[in-house]
C-alpha positions in Angstrom: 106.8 98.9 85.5 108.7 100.6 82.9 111.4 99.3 80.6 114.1 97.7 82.8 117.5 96.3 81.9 117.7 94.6 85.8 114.8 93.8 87.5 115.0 93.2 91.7 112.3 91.7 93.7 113.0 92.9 97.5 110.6 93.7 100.7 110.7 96.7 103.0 114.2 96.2 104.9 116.0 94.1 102.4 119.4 95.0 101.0 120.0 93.5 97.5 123.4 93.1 95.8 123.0 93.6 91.8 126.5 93.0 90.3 127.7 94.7 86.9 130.6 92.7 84.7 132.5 96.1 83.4 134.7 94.9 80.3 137.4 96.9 78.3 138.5 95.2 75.1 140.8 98.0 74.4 144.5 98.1 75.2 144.5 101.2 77.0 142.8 102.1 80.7 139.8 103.3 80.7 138.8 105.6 83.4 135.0 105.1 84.6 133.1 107.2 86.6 129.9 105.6 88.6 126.6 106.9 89.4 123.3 106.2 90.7 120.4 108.8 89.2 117.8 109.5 91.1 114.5 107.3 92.1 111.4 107.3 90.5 108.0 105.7 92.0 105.8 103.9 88.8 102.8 103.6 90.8 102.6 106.7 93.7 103.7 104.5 96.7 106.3 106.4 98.9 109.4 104.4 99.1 112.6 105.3 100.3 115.1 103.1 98.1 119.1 104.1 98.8 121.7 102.9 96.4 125.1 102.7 96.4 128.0 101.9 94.2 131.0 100.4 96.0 133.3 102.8 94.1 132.5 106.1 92.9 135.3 105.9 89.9 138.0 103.1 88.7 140.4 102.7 85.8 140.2 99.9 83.6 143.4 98.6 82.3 143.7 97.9 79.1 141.9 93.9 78.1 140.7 93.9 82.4 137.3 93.0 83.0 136.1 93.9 87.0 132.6 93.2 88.6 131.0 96.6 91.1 128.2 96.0 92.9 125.1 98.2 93.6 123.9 98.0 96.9 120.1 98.6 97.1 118.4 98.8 100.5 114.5 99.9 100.6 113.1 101.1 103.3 109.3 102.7 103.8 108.2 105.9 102.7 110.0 109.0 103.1 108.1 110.1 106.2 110.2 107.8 107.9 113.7 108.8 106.8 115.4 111.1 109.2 116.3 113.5 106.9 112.8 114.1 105.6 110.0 116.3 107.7 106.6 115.3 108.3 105.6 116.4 105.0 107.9 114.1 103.1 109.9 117.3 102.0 113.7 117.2 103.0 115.3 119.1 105.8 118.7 120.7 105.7 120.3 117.0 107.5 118.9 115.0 104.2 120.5 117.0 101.6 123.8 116.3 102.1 125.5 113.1 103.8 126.7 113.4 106.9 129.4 110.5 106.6 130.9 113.1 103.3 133.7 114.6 103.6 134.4 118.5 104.1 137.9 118.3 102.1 137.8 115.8 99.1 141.7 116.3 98.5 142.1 113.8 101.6 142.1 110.4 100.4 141.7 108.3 103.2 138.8 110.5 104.6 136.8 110.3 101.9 137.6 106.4 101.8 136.6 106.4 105.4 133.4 108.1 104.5 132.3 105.7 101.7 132.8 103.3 103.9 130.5 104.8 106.6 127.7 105.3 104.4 128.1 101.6 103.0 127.6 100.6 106.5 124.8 102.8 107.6 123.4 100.8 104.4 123.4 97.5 105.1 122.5 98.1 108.6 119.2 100.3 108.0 116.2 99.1 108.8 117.8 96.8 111.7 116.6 96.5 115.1 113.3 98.4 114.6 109.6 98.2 113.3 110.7 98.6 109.7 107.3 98.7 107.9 105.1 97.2 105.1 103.7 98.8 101.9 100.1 97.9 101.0 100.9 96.2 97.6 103.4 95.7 95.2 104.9 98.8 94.2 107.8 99.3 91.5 110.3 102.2 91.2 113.8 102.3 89.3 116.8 104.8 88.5 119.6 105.0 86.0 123.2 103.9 87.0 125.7 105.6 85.0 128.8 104.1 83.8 130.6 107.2 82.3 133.6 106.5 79.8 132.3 102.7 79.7 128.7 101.3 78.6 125.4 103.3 78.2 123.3 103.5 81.6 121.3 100.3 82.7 118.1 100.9 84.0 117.6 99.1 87.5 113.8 98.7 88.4 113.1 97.5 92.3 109.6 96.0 92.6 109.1 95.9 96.6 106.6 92.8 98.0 104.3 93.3 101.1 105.1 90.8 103.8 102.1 89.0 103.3 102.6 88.3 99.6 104.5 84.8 99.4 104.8 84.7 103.1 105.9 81.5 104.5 103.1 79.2 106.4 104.1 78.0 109.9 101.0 76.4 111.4 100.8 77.3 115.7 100.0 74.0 116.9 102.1 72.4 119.4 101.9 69.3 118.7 101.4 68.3 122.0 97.9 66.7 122.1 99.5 64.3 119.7 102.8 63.5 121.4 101.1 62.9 124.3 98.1 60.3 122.4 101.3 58.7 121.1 103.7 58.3 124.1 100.2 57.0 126.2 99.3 53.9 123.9 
């Protein structure tokens, strides 16, 4: 696992929330722009790991301190992402979102496609066979706080099922409740 400033333990299907406390000690705004880089795999496994800021951009007033959250679902490997062909190379669909807007000088469309795509975030992997990976396997990005701190360095190391899994023993119990009511 490489150098991480924020380290987040999930499984296949899990969204995690990582929080980031933005502070301007000045006394004028501050405009921030927000960005997620790209993934990168540490040990081969194929992971499909989605990320998204709440806000693409804000202003800090002058002396304001404001929390945004990541949102970080995984998912399995990129043979299973629908915009991704058999080979794992992307299709046409998966290189662009379909919840973006065509026009970005309307306001409430493009709020109404963030929106979408947080949605169609924390509802992936829902309702379906959602997969495993064979071991632990690590892979992190850069989020960008441009105009406000350096970038932070977010590593996600994804658990199998079966590591840490809880126990819940199949017997009944009823050969013993029934010993017990009889005596």
């Amino acid at each position: 696992m490489p150098d991480a400033d924020v380290i987040v333990h999930a499984r296949i299907g899990e969204m995690r929330v990582v929080p980031f406390h933005l502070r301007n000690p000045w006394r004028r705004e501050r405009p921030v722009s927000l960005e997620v880089g790209p993934w990168h795999s540490c040990d081969g496994e194929d992971l499909a790991i989605r990320a998204v800021l709440e806000e693409e951009s804000i202003v800090l007033a002058g002396c304001e301190d404001r929390v945004v959250r990541l949102l970080v679902a995984v998912r399995p490997g990129a043979k299973d992402d629908p915009g991704t062909k058999d080979d794992g190379t992307k299709t046409d669909a998966g290189t662009q979102d379909p919840a973006a807007p065509t026009s970005a000088t309307n306001a409430d469309e493009a709020l109404k496609a963030r929106q979408a795509r947080l949605d169609a975030l924390r509802n992936s992997g829902q309702g379906r066979d959602i997969g495993d990976v064979q071991g632990c396997a690590t892979a992190y990005a850069d989020v960008r706080f441009e105009g406000c701190a350096r970038p932070q360095r977010v590593a996600v190391v994804v658990l199998p099922a079966a590591c840490d899994a809880v126990d819940v023993g199949c017997d009944c119990g009823c050969c013993c409740q029934e010993r017990w009511t009889h005596e």
